[in-house]
N, C-alpha and C positions, 0 to 999 in steps of 0.2 A: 504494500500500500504506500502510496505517496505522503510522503509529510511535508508538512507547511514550510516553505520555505525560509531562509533568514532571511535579514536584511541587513546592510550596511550602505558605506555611501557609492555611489555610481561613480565610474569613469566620465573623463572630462570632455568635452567635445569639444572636437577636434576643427570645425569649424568649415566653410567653402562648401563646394560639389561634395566633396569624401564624404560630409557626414549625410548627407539626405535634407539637407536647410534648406530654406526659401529663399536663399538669395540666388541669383545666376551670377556666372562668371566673369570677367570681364572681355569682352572679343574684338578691340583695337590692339591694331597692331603695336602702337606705344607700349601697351602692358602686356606683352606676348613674352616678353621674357620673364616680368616678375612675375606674369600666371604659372611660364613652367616651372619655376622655381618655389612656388606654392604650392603649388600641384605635386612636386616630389617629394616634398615634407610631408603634404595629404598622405601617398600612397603607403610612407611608411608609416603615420601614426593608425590609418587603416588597418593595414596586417599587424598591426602589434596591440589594437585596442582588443579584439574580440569582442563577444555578446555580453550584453548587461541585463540584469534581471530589475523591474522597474516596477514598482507599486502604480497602480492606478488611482490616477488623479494626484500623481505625486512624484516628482525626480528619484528620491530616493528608489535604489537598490543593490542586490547584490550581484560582485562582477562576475563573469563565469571565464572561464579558462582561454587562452585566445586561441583564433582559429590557428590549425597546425597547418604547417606546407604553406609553401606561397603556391605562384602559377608554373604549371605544368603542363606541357605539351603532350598529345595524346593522337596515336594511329587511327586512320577511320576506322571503323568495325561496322560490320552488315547489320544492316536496324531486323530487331524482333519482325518475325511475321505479326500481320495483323489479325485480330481475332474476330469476327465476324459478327459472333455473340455478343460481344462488348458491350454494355450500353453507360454510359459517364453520366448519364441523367439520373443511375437507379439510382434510388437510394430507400428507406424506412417511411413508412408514411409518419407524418407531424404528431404528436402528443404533446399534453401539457399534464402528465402523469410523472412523478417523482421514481424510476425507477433505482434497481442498487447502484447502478453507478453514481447516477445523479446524486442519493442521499450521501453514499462516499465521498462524495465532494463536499456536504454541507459539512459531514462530520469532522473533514478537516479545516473548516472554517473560511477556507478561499479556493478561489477559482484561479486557475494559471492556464494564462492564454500565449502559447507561442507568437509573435507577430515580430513583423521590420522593422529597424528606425535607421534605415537607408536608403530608403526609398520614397523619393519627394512626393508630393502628395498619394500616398498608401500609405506608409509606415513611414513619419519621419520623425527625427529632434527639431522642433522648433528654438531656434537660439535665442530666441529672445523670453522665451517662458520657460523654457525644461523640457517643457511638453512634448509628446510623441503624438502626432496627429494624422489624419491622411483617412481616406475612404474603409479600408482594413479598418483603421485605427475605430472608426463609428459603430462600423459593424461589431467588432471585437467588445463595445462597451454597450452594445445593444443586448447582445448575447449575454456576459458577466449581469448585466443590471436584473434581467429577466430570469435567470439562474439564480442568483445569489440573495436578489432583493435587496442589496447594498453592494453599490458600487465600490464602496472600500472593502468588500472583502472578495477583491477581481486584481490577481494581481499580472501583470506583462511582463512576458519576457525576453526577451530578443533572442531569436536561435538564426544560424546563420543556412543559407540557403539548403549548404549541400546537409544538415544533420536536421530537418525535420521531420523527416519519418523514424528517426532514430530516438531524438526526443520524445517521441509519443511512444514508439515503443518501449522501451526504456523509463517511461514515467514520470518524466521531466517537465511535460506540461501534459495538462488535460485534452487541448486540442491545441489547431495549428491555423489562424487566418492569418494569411500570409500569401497572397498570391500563387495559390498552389493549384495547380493545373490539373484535374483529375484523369490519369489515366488508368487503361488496364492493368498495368502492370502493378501501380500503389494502390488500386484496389483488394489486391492480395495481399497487401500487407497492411496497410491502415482504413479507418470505415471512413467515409465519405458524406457532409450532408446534401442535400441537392445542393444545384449549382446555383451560385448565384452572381455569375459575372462571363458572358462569352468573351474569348480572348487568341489570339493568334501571335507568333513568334515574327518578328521583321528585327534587319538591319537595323545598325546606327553607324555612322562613319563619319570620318570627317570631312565637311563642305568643300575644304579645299580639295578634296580629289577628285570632285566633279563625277564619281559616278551613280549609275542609275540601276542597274540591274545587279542581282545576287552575283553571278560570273563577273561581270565587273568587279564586284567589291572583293570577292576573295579570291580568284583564280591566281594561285601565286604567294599569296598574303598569308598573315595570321590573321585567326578569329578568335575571340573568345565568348567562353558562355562560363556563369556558373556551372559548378559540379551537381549532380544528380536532380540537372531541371530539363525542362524538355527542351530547353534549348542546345543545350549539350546532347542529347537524343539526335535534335534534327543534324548539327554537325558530324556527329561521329554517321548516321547513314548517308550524310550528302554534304561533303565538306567543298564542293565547285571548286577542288582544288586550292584550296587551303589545308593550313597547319593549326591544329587546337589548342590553346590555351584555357587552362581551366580556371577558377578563383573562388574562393568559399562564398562569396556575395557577389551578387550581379553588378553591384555599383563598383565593386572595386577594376571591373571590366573597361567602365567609362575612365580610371582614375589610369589603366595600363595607358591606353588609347590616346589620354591625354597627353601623358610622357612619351608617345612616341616608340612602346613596347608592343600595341597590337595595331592591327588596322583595321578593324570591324568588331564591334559586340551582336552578340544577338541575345536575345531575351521577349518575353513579351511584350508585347506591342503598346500596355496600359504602363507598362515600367520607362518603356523606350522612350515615349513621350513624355514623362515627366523629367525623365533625364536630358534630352533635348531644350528640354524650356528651362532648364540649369545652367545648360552650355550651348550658347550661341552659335559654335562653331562648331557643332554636329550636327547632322542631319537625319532623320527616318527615312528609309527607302519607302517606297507604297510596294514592292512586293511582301508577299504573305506564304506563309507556311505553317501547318497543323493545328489549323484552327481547333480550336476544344473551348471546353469551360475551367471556370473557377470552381474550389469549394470547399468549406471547414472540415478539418481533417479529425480523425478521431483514433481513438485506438480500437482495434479489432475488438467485437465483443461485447462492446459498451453500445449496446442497440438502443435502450430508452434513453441513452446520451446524446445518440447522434437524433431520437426521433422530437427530442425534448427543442435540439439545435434549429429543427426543420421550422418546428410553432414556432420559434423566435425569426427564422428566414420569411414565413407566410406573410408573418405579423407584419414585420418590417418592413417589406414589399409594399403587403394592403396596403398600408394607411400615408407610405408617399413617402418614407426617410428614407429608401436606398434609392429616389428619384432625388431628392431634397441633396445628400451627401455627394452623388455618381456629378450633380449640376456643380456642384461646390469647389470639388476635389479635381474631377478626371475631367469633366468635358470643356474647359479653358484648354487642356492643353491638347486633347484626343484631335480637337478640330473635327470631331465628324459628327451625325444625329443619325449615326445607327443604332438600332436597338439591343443594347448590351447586356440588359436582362433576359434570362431565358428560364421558364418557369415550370 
């Protein structure tokens, strides 16, 4: 059984693009040198802060171990067959029934929610409050307040891309919003609630290389994706003649990119765009690849947890807050008025 976690005080932020903040970069060419010269400072206070464990409604928390390895290059490999059966929509129908997982969680007096604070409007640090905020971040305290009935007893933790199926396995948080893509494959390993965000893998590169298509951007080049997300999937089965780099966090991809160490990130297309309207001098391609959904992750098992998740997904939906959040958050930077919920 999980126990309540401690607390102590939180790592310090680190500031710019690196940390997931609201400010953008600077993209005249005057400050092209003191940006890369900030930018390289970013990149190593990035790999050396790791994930913080962060009370809700509160800076405070405890630090967790920093991510190991930096970036790694990695051989294409044949993508799994597809499963035909599949379907990324299933999931529990909705309850508002207290089952034993659900009551295991009261008895431990909080709720711990995996989520970002690197990723600008999803999961971020707001520098000027403490605060971790972004679309993830509403949903995550929609879920904890409706769960818990007291928002102070919902606490956030930051797990980093490549270890969140690991963390819920493993016990470390109770679930996982965070921009998690649901596939076949984490289907067998962690429960799923319905989806509640369509989303597709695109480019980011930088402006100055003028180009437009995937074969343009990497034929020849390095790419990087975070570790164990489907943008590393799409690379390792169709890398257009590129070489992979890998990195525990998507954003640390943008922070290679900037220093001149990769030439393309890929990652989701809700990430991509936020990270673009950070930095000036990147750009989103408009091609697309493996479209899927979003969805809160759970640990296998825990069926009145994920069905308990779903009523809070309905709820949320019905009454216009993940309209109200998706306008706030995502759709300044998204640029588009497709429809992003899929119910």
């Amino acid at each position: 059984m999980r126990t309540a976690p401690a607390r102590s005080t939180d790592v310090a932020d680190t500031g710019g693009s690196g940390t997931g903040g609201s400010g953008a970069n600077p993209a005249g060419a005057d400050g092209a040198g003191r940006a890369r010269r900030g930018r390289a400072a970013t990149v190593v206070a990035l790999l050396a802060a790791g994930a913080t464990l962060l009370g809700a409604g509160s800076p405070q928390g405890a630090g967790l171990p920093a991510a190991g390895g930096g970036p790694r290059q990695q051989a294409p490999q044949a993508a799994p067959a597809a499963d035909p059966n599949c379907d990324t929509g299933r999931s529990v129908p909705p309850s508002s029934v207290d089952g034993p997982a659900v009551k295991a969680i009261k008895d431990n007096k909080t709720l711990v929610i995996g989520v970002d604070q690197n990723s600008y409007r999803w999961g971020a640090r707001n520098p000027a409050t403490g605060e971790i905020e972004g679309f993830d971040i509403d949903l995550a305290k929609a879920i904890g307040t409706a769960l818990m009935g007291d928002p102070n007893k919902v606490t956030f933790k930051a797990v980093p891309t490549a270890e969140r199926i690991k963390f819920i396995q493993d016990g470390k948080v109770d679930m996982i919003v965070r921009t998690m893509t649901i596939t076949c494959e984490r289907m067998d390993q962690v429960a799923f609630s319905k989806p509640y965000f369509k989303t597709a893998n695109r480019l980011l590169v930088p402006k100055a290389r003028g180009v437009k298509t995937f074969d343009e951007a990497l034929k020849g080049r390095t790419a990087c994706a975070a570790r164990s997300s489907s943008a590393e999937d799409e690379l390792k089965s169709n890398p257009h003649g590129s070489k992979l780099v890998t990195v525990e966090n998507q954003l640390d991809c943008l922070v290679l990119m900037q220093l001149g160490k990769v030439d393309a990130t890929m990652t989701d297309d809700g990430l991509a765009a936020g990270q673009a309207a950070q930095d000036t001098t990147v750009t989103l391609l408009d091609e697309q690849v493996r479209p899927g959904v979003m969805g809160v992750a759970m640990k296998l098992g825990n069926t009145d947890l994920v069905a308990r998740v779903n009523q809070v997904l309905a709820d949320y939906q019905a009454s216009g807050a993940w309209r109200d959040s998706y306008d706030k958050w995502l759709k300044p930077t998204m640029h588009d008025d497709a429809e992003r919920f899929r119910p």
